[in-house]
C-alpha positions as CSV (number, residue, x, y, z in Angstrom):
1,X,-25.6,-3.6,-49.1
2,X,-25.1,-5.1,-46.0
3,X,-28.3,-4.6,-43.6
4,X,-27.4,-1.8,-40.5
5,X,-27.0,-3.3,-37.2
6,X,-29.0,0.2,-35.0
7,X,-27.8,-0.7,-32.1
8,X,-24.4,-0.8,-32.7
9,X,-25.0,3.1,-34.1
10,X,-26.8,3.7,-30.3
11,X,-23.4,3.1,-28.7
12,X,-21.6,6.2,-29.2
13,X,-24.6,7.9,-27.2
14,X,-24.1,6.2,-23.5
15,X,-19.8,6.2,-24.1
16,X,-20.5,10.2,-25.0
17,X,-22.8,10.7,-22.4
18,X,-20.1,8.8,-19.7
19,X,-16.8,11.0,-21.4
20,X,-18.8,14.0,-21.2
21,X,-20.1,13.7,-17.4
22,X,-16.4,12.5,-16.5
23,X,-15.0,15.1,-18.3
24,X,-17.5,17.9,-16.6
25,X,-17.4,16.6,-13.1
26,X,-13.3,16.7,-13.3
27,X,-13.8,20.1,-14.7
28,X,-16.1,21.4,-12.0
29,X,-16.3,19.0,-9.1
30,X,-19.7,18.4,-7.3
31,X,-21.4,19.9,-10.2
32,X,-24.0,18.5,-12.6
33,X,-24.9,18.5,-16.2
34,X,-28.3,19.9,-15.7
35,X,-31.2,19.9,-17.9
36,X,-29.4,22.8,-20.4
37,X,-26.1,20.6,-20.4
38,X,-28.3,17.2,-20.9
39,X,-30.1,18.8,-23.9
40,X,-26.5,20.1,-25.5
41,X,-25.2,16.7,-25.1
42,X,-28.4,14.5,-26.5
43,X,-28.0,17.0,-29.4
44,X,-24.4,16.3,-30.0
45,X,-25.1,12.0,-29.5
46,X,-27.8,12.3,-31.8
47,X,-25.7,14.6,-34.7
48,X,-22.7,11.8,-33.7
49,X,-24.8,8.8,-35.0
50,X,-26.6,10.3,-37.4
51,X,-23.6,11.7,-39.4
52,X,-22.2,7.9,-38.9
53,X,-25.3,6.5,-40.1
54,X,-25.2,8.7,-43.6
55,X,-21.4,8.5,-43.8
56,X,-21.4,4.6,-43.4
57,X,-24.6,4.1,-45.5
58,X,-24.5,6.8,-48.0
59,X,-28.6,7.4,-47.2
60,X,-31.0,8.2,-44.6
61,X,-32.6,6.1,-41.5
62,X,-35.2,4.1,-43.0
63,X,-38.8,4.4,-40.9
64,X,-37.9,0.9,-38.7
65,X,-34.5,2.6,-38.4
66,X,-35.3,5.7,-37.3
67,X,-37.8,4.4,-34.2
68,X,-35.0,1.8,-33.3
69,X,-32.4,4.3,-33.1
70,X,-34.6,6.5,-30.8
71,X,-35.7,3.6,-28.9
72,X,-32.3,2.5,-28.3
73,X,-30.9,6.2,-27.3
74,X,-34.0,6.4,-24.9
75,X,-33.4,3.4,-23.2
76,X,-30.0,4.3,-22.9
77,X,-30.8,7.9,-21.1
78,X,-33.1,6.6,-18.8
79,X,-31.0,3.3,-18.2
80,X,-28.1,5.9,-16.9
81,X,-30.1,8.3,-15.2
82,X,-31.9,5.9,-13.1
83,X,-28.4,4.5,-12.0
84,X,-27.7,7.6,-11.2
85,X,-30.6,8.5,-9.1
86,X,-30.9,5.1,-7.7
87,X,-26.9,5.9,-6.3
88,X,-27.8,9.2,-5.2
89,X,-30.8,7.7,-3.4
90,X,-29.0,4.7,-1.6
91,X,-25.9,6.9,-1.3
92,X,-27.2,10.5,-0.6
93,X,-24.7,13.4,-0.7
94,X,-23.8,14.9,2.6
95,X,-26.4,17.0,3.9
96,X,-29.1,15.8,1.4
97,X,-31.9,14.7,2.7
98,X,-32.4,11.4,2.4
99,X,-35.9,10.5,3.0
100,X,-37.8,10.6,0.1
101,X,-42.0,9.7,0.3
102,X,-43.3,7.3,-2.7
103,X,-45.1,10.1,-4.2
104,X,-41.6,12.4,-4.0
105,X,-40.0,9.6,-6.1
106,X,-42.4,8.7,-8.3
107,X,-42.6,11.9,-9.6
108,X,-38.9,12.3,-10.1
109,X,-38.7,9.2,-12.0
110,X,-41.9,10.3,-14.7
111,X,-40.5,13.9,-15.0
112,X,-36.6,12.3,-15.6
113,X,-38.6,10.0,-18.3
114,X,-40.5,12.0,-19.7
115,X,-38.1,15.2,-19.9
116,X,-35.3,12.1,-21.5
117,X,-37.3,10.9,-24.2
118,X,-38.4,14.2,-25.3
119,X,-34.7,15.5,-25.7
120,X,-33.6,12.5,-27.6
121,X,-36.7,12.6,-30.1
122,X,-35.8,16.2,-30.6
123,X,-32.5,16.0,-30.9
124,X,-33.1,12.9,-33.5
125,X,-36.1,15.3,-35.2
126,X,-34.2,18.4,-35.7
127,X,-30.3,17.7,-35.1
128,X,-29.8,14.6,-36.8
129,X,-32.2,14.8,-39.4
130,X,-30.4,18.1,-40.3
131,X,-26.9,16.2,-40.4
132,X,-27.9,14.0,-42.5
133,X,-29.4,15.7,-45.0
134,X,-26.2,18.5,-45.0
135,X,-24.4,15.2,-45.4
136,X,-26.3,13.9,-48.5
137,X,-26.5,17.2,-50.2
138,X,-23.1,17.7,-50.1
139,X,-21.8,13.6,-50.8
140,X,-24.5,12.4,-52.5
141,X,-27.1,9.6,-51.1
142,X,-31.0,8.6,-50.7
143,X,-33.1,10.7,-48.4
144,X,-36.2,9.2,-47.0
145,X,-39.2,11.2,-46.6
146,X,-41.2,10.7,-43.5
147,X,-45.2,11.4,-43.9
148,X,-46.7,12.3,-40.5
149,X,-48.8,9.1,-40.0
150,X,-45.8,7.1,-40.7
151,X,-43.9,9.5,-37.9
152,X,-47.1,8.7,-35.7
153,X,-46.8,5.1,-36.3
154,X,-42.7,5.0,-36.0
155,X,-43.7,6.8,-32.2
156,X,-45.7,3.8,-30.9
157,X,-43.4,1.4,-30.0
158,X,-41.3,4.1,-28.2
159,X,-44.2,4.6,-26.2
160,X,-44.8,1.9,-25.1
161,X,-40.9,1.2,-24.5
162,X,-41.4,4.3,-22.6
163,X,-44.3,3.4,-20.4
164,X,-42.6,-0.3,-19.9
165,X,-38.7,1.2,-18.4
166,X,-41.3,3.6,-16.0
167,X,-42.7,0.6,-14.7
168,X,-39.6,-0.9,-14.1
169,X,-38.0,2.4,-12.8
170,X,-40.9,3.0,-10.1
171,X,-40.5,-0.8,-8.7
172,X,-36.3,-0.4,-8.9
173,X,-37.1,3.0,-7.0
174,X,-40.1,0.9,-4.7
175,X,-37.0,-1.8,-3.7
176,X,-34.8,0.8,-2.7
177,X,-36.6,2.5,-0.4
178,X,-37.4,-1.3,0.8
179,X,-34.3,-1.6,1.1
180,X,-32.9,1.9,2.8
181,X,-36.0,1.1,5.2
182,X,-34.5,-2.4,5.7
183,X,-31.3,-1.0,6.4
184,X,-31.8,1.7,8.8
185,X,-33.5,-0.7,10.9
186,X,-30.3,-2.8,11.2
187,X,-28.6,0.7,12.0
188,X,-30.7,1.8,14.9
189,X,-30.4,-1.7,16.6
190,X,-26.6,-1.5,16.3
191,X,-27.1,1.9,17.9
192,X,-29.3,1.0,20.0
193,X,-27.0,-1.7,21.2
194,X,-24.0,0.5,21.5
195,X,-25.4,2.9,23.4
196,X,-26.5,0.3,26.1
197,X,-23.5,-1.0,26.5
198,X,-21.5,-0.7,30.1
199,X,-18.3,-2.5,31.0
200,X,-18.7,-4.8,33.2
201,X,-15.6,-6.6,34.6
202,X,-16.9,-8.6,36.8
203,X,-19.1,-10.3,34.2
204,X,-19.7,-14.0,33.7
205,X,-19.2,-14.4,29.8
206,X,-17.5,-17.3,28.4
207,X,-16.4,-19.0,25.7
208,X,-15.4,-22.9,25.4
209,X,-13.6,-24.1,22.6
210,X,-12.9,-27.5,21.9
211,X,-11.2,-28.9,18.3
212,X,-7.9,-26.8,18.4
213,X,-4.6,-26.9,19.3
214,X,-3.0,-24.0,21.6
215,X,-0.8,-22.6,19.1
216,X,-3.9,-22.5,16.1
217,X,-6.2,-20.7,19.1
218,X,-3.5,-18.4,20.2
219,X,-3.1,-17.4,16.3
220,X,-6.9,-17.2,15.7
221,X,-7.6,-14.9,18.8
222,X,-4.7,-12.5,17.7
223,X,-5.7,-12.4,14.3
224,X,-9.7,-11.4,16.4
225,X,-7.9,-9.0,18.2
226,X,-6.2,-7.4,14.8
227,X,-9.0,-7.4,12.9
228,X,-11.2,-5.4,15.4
229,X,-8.6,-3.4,17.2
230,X,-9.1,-4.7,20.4
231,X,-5.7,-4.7,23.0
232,X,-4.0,-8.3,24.2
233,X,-5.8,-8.2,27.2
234,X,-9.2,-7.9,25.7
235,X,-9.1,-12.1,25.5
236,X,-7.6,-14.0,28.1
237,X,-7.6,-18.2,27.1
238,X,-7.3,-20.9,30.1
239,X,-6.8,-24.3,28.8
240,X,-8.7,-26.9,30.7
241,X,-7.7,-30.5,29.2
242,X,-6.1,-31.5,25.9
243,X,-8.0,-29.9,23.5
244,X,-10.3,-27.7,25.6
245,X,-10.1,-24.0,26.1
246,X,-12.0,-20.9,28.1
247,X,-11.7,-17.8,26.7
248,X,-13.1,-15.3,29.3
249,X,-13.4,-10.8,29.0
250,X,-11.6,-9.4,32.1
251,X,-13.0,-5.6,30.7
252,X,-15.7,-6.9,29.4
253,X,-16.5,-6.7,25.3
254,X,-19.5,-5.7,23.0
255,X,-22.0,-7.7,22.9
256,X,-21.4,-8.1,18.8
257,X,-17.8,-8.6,19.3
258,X,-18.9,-11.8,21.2
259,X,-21.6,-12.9,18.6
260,X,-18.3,-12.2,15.8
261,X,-15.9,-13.8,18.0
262,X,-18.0,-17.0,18.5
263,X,-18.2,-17.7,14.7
264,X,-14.8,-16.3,14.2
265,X,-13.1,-19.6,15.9
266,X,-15.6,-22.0,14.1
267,X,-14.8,-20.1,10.8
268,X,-11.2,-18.7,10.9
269,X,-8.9,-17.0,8.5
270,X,-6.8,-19.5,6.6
271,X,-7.5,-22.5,8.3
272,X,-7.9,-25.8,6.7
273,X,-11.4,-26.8,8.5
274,X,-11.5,-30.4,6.4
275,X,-11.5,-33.7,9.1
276,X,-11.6,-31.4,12.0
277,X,-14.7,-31.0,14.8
278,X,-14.4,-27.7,16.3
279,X,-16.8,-27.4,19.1
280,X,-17.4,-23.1,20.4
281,X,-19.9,-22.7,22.4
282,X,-20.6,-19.3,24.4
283,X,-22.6,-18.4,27.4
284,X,-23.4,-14.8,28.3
285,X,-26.0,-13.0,30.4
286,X,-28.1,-11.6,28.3
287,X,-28.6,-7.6,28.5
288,X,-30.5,-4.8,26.3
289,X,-26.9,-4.4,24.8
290,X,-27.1,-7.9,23.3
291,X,-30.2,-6.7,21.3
292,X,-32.5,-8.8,23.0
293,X,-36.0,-8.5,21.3
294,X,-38.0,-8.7,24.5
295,X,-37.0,-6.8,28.1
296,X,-37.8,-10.2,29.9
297,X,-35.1,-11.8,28.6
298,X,-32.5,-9.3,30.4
299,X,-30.1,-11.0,33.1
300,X,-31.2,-14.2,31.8
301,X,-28.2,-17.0,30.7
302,X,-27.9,-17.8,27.5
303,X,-25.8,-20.0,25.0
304,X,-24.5,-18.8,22.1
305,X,-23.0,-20.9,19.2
306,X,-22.6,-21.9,15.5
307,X,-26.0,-23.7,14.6
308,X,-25.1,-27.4,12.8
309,X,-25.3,-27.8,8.6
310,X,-24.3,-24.3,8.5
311,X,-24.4,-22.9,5.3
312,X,-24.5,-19.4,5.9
313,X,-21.6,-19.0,7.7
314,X,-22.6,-15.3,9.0
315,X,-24.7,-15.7,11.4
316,X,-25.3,-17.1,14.9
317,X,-27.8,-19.1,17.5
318,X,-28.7,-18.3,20.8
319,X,-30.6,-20.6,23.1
320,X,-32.2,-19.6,26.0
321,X,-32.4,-21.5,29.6
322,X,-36.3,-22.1,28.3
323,X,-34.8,-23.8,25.2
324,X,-36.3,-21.4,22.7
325,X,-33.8,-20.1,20.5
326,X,-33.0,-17.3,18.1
327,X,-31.2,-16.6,14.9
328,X,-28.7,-13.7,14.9
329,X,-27.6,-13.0,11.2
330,X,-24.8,-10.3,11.1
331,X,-26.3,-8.3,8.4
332,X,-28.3,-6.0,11.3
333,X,-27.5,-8.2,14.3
334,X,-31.8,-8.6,14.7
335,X,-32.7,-11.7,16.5
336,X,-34.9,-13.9,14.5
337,X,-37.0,-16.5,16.6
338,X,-36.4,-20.1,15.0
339,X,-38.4,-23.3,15.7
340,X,-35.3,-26.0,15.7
341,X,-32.0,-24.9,17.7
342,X,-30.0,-26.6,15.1
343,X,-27.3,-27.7,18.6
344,X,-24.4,-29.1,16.4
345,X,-23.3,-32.4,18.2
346,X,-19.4,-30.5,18.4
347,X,-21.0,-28.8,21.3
348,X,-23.0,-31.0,23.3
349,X,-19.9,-32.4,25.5
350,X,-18.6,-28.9,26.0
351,X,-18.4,-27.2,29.5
């Protein structure tokens, strides 16, 4: 007879797992399995594939069967748990508490592991085993005795399966919290930004564009002004020349509005940018709402544009009066001192 592919026989366990928490959380919303619902349902996977396993094959799991088909259902319990809990972690519910120490998380991860495997080597020991033999008794087949040391041995490699995914869960885990920590960064400098921003009418911030025609600019700031709900008035475009614009802020406008709207008319919506030198270059007197990592920089002029050999395409450069100049990427809007000002050549002629 054809040899059994195990893996194939593990894949009823994560689709019943997946119907089951659907099904549950449909039936009783905000609700969760639970360690008494997780052990019914690993009891039920493992009776599933086991009762496959003798109906297809007409016998019992062989030794290198048996670990495989617990290895496989482990992996997949602790494969959807930790996607769970790393959602729950990155996307807490309202009111949790997100902040979670290293110690906190490691422990969640070893008891979820531990508590996992433990339930599916049960459920395999007792359930299945049981399923199969009632199967054979009454259809006829081959059972396999297991001897103890050749359980003991079978339960190696699972252990060290075991061990391995907890290695990999704590570091998933360890780049999470990297990464929540990396985030709320960027979230308390937009804040902070926000919250230092004042109107200032009679402000001196500019933008010159060069590269377009009147009718493409006039299209490009409306499609701005769409995108970020801002009212007609919010842009007001001179044109100074042929092909050169000034687009000044009579009310004034967020700092990161400015940084957006600067790589917004180097980069916009359904434009065919192919043979065509688009200069923008804004100025701007630098406050705390622009971000600025140091207070001496406040009331200082500044130039803000699209660095040259962009490949990015999110992102921004500011040049100060001194010449030093910063990156701005728009992932947390933190400004990143860089040793070349990368001045693309569009911009050079530009008043």
């Amino acid at each position: 007879m054809r040899r059994p592919i195990i893996f194939l026989y593990s894949l009823p366990f994560p689709a019943l797992w997946i119907c089951c928490s659907l099904l549950f959380t449909t039936l009783f919303p905000g609700k969760r399995l639970g360690i008494v619902g997780t052990a019914l349902l690993f009891m039920g996977a493992a009776s599933l594939i086991s009762w496959l396993f003798a109906r297809r094959q007409a016998r019992d799991f062989n030794a290198a069967e048996y670990r495989n088909i617990i290895l496989y259902c482990i992996g997949w319990a602790l494969f959807l748990e930790f996607c769970i809990l790393l959602f729950l972690y990155l996307f807490p519910p309202l009111g949790a508490h997100p902040d979670l120490s290293a110690r906190t998380l490691c422990f969640i991860v070893l008891f979820t592991a531990t508590l996992d495997s433990l339930f599916v080597w049960l459920a395999f020991r007792n359930f299945g085993r049981r399923f199969i033999k009632s199967y054979l008794a009454k259809n006829g087949g081959v059972e396999i005795k297991h001897e103890t040391t050749e359980m003991y041995d079978t339960m190696k490699p699972i252990l060290l399966f075991f061990l391995v995914l907890i290695v990999l869960a704590v570091l998933a885990l360890c780049a999470a919290q990297a990464l929540r920590i990396w985030m709320a960064k960027g979230e308390r400098h937009l804040a902070t930004m926000q919250s230092a921003y004042q109107p200032k009418p009679e402000n001196v911030n500019s933008i010159a564009v060069a590269g377009w025609r009147e009718d493409e600019l006039n299209r490009i700031l409306a499609d701005f002004r769409g995108v970020y709900g801002l009212p007609p008035s919010a842009l007001v475009e001179t044109k100074h020349g042929d092909s050169l614009f000034k687009i000044s802020f009579p009310d004034d406008i967020e700092p990161k509005y400015f940084f957006f709207l600067v790589n917004y008319i180097r980069y916009p919506k359904d434009f065919d940018l192919r043979n065509r030198k688009i200069g923008v270059l804004g100025r701007a007197r630098l406050s705390r709402a622009f971000g600025i990592p140091d207070s001496s920089l406040e009331g200082i002029m500044a130039k803000i544009y699209v660095p040259a050999n962009d490949k990015e395409y999110d992102n921004v450069y500011v040049q100060l009066e001194s010449g030093k100049a910063f990156k701005i990427p728009f992932t947390r809007l933190i400004w990143e001192s860089v040793d070349d000002p990368r001045i693309p050549d569009e911009i050079r002629n530009v008043q």
